[in-house]
C-alpha positions as CSV (number, residue, x, y, z in Angstrom):
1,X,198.6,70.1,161.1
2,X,198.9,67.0,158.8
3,X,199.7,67.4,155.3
4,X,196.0,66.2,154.9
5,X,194.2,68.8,156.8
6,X,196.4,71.2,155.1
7,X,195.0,70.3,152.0
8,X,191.9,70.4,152.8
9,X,192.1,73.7,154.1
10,X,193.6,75.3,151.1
11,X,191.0,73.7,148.4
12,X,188.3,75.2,150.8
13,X,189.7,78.7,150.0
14,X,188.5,78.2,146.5
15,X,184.9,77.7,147.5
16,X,183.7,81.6,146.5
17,X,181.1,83.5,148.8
18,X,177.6,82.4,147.8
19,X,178.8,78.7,146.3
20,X,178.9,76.0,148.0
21,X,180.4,72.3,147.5
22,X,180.1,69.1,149.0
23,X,182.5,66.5,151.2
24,X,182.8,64.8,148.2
25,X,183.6,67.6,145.8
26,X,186.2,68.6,148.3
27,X,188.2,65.7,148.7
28,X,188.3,65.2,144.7
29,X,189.8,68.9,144.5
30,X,193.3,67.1,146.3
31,X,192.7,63.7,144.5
32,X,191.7,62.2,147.4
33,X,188.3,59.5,147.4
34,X,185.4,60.6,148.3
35,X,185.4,57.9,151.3
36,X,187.9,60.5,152.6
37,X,184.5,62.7,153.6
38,X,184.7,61.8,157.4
39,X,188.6,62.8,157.4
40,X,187.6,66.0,155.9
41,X,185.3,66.7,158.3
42,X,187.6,65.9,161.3
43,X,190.4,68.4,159.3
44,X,187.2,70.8,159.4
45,X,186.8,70.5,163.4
46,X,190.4,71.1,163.4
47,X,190.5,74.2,161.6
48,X,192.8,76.8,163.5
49,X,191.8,80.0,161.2
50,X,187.6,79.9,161.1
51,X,187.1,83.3,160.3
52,X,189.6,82.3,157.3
53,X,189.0,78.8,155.9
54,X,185.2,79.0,154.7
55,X,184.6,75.6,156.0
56,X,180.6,76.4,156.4
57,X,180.3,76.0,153.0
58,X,180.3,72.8,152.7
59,X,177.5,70.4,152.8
60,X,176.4,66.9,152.3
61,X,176.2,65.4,149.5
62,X,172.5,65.7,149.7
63,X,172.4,69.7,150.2
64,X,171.8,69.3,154.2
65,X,173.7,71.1,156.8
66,X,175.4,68.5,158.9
67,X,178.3,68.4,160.8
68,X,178.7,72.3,161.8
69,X,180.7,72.2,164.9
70,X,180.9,76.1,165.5
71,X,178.7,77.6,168.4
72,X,175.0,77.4,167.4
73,X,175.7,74.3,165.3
74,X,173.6,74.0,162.0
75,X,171.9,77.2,162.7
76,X,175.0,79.2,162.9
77,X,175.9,77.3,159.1
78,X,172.7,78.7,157.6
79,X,173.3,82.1,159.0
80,X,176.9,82.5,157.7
81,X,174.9,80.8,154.0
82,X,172.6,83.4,153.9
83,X,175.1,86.5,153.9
């Protein structure tokens, strides 16, 4: 894992159950531009611990589900949003 993905990973663990944030938010939490979205998302598609690292909390920057590369895709992301 790169130092990047890393950090990424650990400033999703402070997105609570029930909250969400955006690509954008999450790539100010490690001072990183928001142009860093599409790295953030690759990081995401990465992530070795799922059932750990909330990454299904995260949304566009326009509230949309996008992205969710777990099975059942975008569906799946609401489900998991819902609980």
């Amino acid at each position: 894992m790169t130092p990047f993905a890393g950090a990424v990973l650990r400033a999703t663990l402070a997105i609570k159950s029930g909250n969400t944030a955006t690509y954008g938010d999450l790539a100010a939490a490690p001072g990183l531009p928001a142009a860093a979205s599409r790295d953030i998302g690759a990081a995401f598609g990465n992530n070795p611990w799922p059932l750990l690292i909330p990454c299904h909390r995260i949304v566009a920057t326009n509230g949309k589900m996008t992205g969710f590369s777990g099975p059942g895709g975008v569906a799946t992301n609401m489900r998991l949003l819902a609980k």
